[in-house]
Backbone as JSON Lines, residues from 0, in Angstrom:
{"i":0,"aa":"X","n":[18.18,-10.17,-4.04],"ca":[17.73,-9.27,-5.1],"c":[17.91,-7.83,-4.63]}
{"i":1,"aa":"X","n":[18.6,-7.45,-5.02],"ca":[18.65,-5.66,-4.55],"c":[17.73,-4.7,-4.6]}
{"i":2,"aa":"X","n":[17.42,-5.05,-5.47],"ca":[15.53,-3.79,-5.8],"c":[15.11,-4.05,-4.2]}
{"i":3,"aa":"X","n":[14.64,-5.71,-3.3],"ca":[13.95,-5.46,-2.1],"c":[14.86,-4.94,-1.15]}
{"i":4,"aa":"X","n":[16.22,-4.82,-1.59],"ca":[17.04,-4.6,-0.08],"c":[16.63,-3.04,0.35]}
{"i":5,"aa":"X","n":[16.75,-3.26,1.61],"ca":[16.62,-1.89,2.24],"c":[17.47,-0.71,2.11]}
{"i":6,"aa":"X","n":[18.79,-1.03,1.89],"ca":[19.72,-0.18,0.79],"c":[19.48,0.97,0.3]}
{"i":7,"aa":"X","n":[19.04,-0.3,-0.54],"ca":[18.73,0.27,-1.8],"c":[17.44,0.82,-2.14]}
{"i":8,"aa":"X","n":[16.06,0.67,-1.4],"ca":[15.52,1.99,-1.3],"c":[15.48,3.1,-0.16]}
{"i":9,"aa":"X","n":[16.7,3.02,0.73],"ca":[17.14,4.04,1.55],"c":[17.53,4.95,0.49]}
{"i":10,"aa":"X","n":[18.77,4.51,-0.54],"ca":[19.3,5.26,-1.42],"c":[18.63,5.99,-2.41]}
{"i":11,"aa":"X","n":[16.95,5.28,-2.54],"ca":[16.42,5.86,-3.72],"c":[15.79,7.12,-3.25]}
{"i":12,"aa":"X","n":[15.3,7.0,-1.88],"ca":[14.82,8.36,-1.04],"c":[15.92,9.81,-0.53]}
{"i":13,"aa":"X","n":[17.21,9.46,-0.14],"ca":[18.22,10.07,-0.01],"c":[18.5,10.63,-1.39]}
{"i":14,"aa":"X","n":[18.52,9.78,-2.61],"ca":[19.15,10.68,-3.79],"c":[17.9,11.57,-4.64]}
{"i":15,"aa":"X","n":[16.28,11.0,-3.73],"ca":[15.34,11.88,-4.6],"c":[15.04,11.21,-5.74]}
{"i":16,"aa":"X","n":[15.29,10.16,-6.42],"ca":[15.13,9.22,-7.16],"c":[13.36,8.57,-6.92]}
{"i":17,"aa":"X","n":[12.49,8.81,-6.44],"ca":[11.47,8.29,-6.02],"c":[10.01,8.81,-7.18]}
{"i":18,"aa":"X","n":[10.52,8.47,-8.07],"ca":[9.06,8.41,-9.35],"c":[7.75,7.93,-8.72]}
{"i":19,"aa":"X","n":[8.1,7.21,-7.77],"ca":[6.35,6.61,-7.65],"c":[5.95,7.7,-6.41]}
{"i":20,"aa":"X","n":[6.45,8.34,-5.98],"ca":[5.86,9.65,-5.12],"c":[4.97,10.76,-5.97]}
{"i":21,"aa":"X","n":[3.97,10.67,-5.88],"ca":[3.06,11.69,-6.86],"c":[3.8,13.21,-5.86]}
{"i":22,"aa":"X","n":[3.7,13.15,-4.74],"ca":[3.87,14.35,-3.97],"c":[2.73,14.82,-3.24]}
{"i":23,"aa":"X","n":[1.88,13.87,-3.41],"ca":[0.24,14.29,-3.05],"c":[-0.4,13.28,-2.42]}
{"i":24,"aa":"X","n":[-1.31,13.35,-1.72],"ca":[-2.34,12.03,-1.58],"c":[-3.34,11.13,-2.78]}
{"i":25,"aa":"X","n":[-2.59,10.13,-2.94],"ca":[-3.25,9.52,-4.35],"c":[-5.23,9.32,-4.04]}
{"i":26,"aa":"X","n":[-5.26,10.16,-5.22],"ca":[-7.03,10.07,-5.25],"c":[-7.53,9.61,-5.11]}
{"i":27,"aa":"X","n":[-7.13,7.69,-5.31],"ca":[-8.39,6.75,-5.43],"c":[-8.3,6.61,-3.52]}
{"i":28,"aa":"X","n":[-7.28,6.7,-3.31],"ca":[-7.14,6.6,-2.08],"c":[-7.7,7.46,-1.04]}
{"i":29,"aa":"X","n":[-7.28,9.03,-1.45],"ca":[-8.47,9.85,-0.67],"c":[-9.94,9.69,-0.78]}
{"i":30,"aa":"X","n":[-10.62,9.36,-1.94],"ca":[-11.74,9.22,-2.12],"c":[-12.34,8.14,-1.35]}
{"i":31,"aa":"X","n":[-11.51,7.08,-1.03],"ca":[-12.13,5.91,-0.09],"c":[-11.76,5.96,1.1]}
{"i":32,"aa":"X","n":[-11.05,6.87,1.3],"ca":[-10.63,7.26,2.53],"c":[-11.9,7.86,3.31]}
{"i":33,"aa":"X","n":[-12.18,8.96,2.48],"ca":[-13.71,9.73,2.43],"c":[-14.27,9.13,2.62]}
{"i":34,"aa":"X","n":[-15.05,8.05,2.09],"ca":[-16.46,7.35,2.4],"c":[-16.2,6.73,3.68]}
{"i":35,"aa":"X","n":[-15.3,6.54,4.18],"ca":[-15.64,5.91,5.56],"c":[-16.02,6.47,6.51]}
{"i":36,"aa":"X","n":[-17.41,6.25,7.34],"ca":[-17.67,6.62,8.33],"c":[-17.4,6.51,9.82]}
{"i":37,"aa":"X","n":[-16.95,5.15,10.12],"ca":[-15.85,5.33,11.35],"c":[-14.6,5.34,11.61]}
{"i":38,"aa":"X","n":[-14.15,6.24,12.03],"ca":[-12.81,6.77,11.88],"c":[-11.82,5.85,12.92]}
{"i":39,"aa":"X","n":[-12.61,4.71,13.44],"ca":[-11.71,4.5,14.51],"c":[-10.77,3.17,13.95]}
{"i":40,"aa":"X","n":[-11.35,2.69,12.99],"ca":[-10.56,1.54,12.6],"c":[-9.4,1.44,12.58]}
{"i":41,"aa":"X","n":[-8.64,0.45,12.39],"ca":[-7.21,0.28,12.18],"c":[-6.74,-0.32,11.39]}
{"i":42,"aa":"X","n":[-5.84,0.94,10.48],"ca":[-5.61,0.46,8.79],"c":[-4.19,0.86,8.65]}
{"i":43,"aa":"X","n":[-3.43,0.29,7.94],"ca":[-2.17,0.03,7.36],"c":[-1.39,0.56,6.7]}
{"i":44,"aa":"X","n":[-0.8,1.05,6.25],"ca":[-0.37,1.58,4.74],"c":[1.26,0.9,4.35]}
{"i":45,"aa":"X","n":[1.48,-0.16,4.07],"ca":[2.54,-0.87,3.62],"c":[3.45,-0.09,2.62]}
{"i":46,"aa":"X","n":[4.91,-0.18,2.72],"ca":[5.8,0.71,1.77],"c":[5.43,2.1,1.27]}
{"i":47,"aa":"X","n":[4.9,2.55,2.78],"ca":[4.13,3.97,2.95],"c":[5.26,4.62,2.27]}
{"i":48,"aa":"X","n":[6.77,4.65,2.66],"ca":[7.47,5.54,2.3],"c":[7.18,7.4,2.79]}
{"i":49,"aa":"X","n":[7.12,8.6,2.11],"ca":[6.53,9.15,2.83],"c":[5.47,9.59,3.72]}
{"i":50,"aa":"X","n":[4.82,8.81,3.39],"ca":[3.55,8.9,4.29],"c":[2.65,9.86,3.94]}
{"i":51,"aa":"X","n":[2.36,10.61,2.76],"ca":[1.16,11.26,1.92],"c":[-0.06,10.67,2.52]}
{"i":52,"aa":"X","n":[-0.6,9.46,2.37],"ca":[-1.97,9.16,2.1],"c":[-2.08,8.93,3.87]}
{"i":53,"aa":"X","n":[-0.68,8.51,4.72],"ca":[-0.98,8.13,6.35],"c":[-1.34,9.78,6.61]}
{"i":54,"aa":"X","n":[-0.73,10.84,6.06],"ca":[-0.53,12.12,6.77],"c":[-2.1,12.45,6.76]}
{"i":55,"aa":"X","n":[-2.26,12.36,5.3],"ca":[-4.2,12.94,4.81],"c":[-5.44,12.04,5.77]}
{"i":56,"aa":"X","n":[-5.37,10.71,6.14],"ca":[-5.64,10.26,7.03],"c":[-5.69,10.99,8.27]}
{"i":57,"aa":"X","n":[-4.53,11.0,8.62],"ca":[-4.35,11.03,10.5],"c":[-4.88,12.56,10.48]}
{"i":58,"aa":"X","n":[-5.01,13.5,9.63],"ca":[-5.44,15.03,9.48],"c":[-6.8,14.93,9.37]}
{"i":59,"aa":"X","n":[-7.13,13.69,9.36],"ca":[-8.68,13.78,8.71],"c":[-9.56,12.97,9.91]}
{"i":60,"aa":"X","n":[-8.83,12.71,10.85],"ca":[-9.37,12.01,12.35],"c":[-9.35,10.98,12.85]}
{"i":61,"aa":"X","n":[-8.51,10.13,11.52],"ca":[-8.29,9.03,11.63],"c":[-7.07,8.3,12.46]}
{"i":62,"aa":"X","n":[-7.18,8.16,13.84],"ca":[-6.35,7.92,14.89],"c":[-4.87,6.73,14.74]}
{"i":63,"aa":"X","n":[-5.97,5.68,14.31],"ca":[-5.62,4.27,14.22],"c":[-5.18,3.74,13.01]}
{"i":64,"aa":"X","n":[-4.32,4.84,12.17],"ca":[-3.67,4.74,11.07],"c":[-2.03,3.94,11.34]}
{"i":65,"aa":"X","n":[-1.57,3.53,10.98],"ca":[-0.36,2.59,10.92],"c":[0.37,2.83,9.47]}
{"i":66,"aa":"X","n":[1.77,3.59,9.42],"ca":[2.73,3.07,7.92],"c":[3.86,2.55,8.69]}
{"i":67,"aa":"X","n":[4.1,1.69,7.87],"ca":[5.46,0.44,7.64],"c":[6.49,0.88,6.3]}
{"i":68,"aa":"X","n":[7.68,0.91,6.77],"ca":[8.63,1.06,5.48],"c":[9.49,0.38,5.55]}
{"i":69,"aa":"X","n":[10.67,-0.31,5.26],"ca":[11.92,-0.5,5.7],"c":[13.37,0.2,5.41]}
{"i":70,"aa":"X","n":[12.59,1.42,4.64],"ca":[13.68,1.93,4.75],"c":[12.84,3.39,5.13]}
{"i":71,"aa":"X","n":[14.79,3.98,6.23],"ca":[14.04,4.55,7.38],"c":[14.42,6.13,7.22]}
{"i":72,"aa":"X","n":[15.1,6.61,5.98],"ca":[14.97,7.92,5.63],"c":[13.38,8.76,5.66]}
{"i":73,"aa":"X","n":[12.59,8.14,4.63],"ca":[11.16,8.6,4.73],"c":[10.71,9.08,5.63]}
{"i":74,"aa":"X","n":[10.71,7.52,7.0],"ca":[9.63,7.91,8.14],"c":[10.75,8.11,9.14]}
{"i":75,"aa":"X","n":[11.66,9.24,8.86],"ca":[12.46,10.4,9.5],"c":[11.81,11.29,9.52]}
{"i":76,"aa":"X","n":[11.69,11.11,7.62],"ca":[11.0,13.04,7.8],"c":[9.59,12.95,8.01]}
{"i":77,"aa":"X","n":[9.01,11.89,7.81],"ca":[7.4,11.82,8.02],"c":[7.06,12.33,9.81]}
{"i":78,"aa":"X","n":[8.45,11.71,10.71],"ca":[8.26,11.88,12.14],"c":[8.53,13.55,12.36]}
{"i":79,"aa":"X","n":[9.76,14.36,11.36],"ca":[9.88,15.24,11.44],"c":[8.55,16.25,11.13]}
{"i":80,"aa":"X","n":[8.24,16.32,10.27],"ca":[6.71,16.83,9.15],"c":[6.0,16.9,10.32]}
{"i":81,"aa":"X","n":[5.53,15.75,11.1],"ca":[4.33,15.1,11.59],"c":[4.51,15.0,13.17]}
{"i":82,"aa":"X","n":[4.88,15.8,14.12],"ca":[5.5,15.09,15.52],"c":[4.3,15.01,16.36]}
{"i":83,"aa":"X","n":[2.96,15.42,16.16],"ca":[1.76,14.87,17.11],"c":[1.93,13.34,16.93]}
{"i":84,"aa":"X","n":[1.99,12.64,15.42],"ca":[1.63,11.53,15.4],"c":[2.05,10.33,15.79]}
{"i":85,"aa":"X","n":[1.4,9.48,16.35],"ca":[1.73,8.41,17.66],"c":[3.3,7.2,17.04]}
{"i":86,"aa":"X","n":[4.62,7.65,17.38],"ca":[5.28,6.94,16.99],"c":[5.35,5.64,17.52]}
{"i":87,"aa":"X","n":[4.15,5.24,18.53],"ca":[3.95,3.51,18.39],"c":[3.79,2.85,16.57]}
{"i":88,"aa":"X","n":[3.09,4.2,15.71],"ca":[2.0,3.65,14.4],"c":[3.0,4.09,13.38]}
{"i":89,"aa":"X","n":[4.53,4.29,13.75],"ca":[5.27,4.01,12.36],"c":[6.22,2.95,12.83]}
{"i":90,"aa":"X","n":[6.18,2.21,12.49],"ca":[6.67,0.74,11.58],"c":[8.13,1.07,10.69]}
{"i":91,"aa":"X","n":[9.44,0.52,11.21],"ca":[10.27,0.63,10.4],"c":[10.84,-0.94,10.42]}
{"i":92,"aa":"X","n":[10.51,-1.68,9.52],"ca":[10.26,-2.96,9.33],"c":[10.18,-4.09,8.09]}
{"i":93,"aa":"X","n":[9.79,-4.65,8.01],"ca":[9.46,-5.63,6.44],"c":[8.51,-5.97,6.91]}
{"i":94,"aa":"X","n":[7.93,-5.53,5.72],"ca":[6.41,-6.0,5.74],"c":[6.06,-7.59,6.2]}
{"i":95,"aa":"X","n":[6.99,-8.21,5.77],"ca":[6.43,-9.88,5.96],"c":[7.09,-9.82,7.37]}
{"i":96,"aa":"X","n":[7.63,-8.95,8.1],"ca":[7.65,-9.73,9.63],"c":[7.27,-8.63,10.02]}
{"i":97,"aa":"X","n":[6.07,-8.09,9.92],"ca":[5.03,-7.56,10.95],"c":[4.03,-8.17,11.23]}
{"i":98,"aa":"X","n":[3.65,-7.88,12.47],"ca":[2.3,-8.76,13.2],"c":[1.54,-7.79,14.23]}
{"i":99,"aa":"X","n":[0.42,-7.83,13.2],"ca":[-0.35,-7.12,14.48],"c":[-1.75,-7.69,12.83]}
{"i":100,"aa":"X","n":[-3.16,-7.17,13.5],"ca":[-3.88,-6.97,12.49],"c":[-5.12,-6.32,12.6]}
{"i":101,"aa":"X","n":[-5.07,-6.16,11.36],"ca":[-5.63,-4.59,10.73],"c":[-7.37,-4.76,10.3]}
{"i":102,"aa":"X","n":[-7.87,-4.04,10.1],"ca":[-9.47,-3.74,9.64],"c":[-9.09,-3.45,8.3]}
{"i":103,"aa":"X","n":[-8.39,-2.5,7.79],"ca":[-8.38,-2.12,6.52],"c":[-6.68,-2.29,6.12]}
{"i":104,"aa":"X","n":[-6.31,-2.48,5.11],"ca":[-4.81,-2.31,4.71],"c":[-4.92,-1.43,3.42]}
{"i":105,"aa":"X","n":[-4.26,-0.33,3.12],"ca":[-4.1,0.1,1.38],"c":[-3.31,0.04,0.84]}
{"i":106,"aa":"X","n":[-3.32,-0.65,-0.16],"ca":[-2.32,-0.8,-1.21],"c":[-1.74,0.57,-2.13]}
{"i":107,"aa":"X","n":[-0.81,1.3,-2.32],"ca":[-0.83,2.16,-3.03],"c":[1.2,2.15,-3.18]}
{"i":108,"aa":"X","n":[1.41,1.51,-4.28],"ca":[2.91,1.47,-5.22],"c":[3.47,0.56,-4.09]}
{"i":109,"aa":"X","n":[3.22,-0.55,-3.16],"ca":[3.97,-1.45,-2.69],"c":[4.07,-2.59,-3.63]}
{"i":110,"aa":"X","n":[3.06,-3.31,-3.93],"ca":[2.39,-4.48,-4.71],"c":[3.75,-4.08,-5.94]}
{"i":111,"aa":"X","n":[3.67,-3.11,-6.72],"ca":[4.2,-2.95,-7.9],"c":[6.1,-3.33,-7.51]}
{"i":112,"aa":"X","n":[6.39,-2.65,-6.37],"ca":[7.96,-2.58,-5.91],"c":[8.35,-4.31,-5.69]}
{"i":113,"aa":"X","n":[7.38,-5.0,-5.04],"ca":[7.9,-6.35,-5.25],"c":[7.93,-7.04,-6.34]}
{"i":114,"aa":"X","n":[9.5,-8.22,-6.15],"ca":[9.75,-8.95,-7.32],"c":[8.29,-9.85,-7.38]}
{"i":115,"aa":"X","n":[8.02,-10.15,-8.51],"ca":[6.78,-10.78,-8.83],"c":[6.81,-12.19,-7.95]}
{"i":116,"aa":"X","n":[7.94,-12.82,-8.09],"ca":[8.26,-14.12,-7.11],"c":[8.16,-13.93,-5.7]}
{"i":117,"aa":"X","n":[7.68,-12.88,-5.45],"ca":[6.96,-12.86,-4.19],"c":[5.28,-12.48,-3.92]}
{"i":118,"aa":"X","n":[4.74,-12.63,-4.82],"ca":[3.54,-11.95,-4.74],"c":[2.36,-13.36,-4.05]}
{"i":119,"aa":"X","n":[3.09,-14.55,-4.12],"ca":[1.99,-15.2,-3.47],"c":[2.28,-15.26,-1.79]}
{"i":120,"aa":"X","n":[3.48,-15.02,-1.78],"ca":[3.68,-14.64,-0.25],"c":[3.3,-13.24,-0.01]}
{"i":121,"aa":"X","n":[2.79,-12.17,-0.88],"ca":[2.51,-11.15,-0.7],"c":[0.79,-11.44,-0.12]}
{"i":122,"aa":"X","n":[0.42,-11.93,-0.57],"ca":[-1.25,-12.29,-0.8],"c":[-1.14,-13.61,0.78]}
{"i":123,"aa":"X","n":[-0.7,-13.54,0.81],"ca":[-0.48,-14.96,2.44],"c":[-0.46,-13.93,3.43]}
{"i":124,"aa":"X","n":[0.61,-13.22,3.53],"ca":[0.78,-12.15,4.28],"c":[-0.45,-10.79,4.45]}
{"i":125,"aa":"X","n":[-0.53,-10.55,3.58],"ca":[-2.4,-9.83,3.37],"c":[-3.12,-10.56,4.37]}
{"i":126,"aa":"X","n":[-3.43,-11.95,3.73],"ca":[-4.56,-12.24,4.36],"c":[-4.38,-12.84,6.32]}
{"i":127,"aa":"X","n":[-3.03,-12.96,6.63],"ca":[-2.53,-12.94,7.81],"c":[-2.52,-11.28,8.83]}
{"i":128,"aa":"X","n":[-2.6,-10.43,8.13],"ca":[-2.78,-9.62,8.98],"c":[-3.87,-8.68,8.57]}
{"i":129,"aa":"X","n":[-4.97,-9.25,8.51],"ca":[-5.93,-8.71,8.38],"c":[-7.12,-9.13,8.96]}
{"i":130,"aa":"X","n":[-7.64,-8.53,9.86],"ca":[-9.26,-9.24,10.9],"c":[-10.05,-10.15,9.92]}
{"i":131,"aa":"X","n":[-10.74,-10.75,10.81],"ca":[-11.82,-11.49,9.91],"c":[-12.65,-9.97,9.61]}
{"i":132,"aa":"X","n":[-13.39,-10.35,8.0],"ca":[-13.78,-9.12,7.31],"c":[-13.02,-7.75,7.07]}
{"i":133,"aa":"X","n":[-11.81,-7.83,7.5],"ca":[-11.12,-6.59,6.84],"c":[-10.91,-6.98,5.22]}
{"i":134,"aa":"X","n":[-10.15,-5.29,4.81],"ca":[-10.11,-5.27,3.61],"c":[-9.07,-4.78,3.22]}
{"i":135,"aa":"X","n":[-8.45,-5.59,1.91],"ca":[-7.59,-4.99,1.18],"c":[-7.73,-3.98,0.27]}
{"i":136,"aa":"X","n":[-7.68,-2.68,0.16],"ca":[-7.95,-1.99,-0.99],"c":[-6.94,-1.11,-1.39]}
{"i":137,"aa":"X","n":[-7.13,-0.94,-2.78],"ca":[-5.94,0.29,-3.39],"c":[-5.56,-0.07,-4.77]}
{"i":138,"aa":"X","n":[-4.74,0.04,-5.04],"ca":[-4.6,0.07,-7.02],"c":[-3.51,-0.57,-6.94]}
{"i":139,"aa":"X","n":[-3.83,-1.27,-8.2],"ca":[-2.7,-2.27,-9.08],"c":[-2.21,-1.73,-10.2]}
{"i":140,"aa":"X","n":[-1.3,-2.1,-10.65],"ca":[-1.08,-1.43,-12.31],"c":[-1.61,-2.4,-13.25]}
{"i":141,"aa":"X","n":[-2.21,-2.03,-14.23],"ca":[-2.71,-2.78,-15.28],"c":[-2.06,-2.65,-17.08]}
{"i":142,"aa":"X","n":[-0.95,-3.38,-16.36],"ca":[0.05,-2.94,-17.65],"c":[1.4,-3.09,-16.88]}
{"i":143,"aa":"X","n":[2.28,-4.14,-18.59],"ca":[3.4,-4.61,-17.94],"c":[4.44,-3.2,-18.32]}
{"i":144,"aa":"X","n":[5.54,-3.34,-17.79],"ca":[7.05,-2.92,-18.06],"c":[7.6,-2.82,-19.12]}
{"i":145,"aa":"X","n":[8.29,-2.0,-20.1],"ca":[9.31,-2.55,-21.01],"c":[10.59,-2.65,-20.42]}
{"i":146,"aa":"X","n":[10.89,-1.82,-19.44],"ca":[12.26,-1.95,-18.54],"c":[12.17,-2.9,-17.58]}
{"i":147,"aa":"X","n":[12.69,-3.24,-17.06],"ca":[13.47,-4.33,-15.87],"c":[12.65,-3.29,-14.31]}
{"i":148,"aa":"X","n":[11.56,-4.03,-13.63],"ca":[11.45,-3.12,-12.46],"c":[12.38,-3.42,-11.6]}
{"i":149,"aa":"X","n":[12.01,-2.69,-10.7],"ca":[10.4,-2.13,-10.12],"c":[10.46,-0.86,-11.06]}
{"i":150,"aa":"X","n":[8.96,-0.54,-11.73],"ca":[8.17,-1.51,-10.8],"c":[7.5,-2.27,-11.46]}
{"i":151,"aa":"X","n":[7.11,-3.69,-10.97],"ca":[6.56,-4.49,-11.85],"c":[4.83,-4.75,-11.86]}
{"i":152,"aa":"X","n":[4.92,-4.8,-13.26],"ca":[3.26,-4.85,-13.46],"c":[2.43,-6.06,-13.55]}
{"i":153,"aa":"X","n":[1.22,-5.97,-14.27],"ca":[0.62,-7.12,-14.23],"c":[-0.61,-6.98,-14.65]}
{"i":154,"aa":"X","n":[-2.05,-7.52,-14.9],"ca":[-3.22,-7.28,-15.26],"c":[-4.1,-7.94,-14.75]}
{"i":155,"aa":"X","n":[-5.77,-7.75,-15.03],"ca":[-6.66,-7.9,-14.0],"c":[-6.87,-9.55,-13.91]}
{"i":156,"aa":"X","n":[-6.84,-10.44,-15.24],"ca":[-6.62,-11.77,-15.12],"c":[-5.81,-12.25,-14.13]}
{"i":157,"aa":"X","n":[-4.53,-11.99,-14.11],"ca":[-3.36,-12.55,-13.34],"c":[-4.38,-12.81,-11.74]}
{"i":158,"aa":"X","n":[-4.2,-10.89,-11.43],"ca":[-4.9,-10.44,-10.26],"c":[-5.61,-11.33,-9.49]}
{"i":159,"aa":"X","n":[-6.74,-11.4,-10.2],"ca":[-7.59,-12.03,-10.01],"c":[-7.41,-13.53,-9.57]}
{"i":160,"aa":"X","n":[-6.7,-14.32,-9.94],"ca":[-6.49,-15.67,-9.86],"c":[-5.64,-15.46,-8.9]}
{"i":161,"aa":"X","n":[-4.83,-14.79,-8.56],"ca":[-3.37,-14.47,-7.65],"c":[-4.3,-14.75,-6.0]}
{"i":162,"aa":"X","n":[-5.33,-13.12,-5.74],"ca":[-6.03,-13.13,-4.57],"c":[-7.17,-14.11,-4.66]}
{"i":163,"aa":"X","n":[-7.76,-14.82,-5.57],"ca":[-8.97,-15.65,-5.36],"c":[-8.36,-17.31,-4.32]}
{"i":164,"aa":"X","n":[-7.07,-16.93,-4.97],"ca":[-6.23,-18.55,-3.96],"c":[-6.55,-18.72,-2.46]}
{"i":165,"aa":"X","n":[-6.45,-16.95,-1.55],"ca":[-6.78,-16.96,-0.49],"c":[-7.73,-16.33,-0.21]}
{"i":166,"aa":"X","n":[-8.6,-15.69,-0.88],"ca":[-9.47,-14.64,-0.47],"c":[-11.23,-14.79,-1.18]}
{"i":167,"aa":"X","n":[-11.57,-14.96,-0.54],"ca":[-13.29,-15.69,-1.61],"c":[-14.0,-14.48,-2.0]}
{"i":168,"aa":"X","n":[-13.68,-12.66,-1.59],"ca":[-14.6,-11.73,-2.45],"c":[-13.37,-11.23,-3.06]}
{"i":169,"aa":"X","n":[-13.04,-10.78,-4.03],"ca":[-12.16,-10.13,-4.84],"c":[-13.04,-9.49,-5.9]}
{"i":170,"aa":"X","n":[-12.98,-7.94,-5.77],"ca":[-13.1,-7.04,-6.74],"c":[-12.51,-6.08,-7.34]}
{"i":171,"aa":"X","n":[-12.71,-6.59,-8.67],"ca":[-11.23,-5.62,-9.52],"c":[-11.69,-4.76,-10.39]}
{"i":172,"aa":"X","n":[-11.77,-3.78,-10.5],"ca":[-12.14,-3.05,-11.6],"c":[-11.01,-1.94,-12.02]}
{"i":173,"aa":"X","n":[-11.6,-1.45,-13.1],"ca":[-10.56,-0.54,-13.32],"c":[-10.52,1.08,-12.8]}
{"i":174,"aa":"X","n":[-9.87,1.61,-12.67],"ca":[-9.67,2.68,-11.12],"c":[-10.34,4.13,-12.51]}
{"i":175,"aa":"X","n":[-11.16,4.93,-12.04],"ca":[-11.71,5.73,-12.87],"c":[-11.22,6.69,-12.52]}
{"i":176,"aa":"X","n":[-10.32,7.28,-11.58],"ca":[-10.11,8.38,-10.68],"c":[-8.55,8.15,-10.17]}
{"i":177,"aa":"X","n":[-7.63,7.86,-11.31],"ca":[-5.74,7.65,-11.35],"c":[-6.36,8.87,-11.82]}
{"i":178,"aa":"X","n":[-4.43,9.56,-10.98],"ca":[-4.05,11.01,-11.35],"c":[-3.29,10.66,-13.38]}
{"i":179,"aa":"X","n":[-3.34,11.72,-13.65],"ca":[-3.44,11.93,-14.91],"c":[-2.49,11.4,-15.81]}
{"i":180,"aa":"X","n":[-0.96,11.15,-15.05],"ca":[-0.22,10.06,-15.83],"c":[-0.36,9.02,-15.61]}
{"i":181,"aa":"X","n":[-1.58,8.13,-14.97],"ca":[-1.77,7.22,-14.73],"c":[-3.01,6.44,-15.1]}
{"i":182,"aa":"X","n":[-3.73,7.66,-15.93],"ca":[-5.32,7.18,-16.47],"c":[-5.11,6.2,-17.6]}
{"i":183,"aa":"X","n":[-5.68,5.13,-17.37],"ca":[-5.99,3.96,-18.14],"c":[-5.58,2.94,-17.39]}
{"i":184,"aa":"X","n":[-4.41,2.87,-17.02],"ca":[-3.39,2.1,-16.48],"c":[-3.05,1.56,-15.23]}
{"i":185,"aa":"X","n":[-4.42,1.8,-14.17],"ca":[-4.45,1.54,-13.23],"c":[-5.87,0.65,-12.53]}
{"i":186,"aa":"X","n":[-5.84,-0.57,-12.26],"ca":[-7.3,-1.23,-11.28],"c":[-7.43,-1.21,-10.26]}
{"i":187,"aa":"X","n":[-8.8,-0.67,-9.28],"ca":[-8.83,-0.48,-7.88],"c":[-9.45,-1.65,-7.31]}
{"i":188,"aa":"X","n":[-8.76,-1.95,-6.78],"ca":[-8.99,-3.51,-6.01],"c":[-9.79,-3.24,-4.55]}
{"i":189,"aa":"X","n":[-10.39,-3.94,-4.15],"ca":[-11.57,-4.11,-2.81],"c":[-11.66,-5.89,-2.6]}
{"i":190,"aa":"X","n":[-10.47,-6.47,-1.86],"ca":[-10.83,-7.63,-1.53],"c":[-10.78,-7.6,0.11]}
{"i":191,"aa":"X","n":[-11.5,-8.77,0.44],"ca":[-12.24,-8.81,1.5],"c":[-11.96,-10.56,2.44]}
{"i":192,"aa":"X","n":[-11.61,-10.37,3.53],"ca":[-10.81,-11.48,4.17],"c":[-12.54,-12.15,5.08]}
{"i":193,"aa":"X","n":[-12.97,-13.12,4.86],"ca":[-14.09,-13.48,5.34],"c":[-14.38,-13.27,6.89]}
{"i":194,"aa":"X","n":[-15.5,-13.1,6.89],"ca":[-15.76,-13.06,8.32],"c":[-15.72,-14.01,9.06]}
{"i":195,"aa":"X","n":[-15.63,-14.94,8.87],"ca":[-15.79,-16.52,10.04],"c":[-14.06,-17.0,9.65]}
């Protein structure tokens, strides 16, 4: 499928083609970023791409931040932008063959970039690299496509039944705090990999 090849979102970053880049640190994301009080954890950011929400993180004291991309224009310039930050914690890779695991992972426009026929291996892989009691959090889209994605959508029913297969707390609600072309249309997810 070309949409996942690495290619082909090398090419979408090189030609500037990248719609799902707000240009900013996505809100729901800073805001939960915020409430955490220990900074030492170790959290994820999957199909980081530029690295917005890793940069607002690692600026904010958060050491033990980690982004993964596979395509490796982005976290060029993210290394360029950023050269304090520990290039053990960028990841140029596929997500499904990384191994290490995490306290927190955030979801923010990866979930949407995969073909839907992967999303239960998406949700296997979640719950494989994530500690007992870590958490998945970050936004889904709530609302399908009329075009052919990525990126592809989906709603809180699906959701819901998708992560309850592997995951016994799943909370979905709808995200109150999407930037402004995105209000209505977005659910902030908080699922949670058991402790035992």
């Amino acid at each position: 499928m070309a949409y996942l090849d690495e290619n082909y979102w090398s090419q979408r970053y090189l030609s500037g083609n990248t719609g799902w880049d707000i240009g900013y640190p996505s809100f729901p994301l800073v805001q939960y970023l915020d409430q955490i009080v220990n900074k030492q954890v170790e959290i994820l950011i999957p199909g980081a791409g530029n690295g917005l929400e890793v940069a607002y993180a690692f600026q904010n004291g958060f050491k033990n931040i980690h982004l993964l991309d596979f395509s490796l224009p982005p976290l060029e310039g993210f290394k360029m932008k950023f050269p304090s930050f520990p290039e053990s914690h960028i990841h140029h890779e596929d997500f499904f063959l990384h191994n290490h695991q995490y306290d927190i992972i955030l979801e923010q426009t990866f979930f949407c970039a995969l073909d839907p026929s992967s999303r239960i291996e998406y949700v296997n892989k979640m719950y494989d690299l994530l500690k007992p009691g870590g958490k998945l959090v970050g936004v889904l889209f709530n609302q399908y496509f009329e075009k052919a994605g990525p990126p592809f959508g989906g709603e809180k029913e699906e959701y819901q039944s998708l992560f309850s297969e592997k995951f016994e707390e799943v909370k979905i609600t709808p995200c109150y705090n999407s930037i402004p072309e995105r209000q209505g249309a977005e659910l902030f997810i908080q699922i949670q990999k058991s402790k035992t």
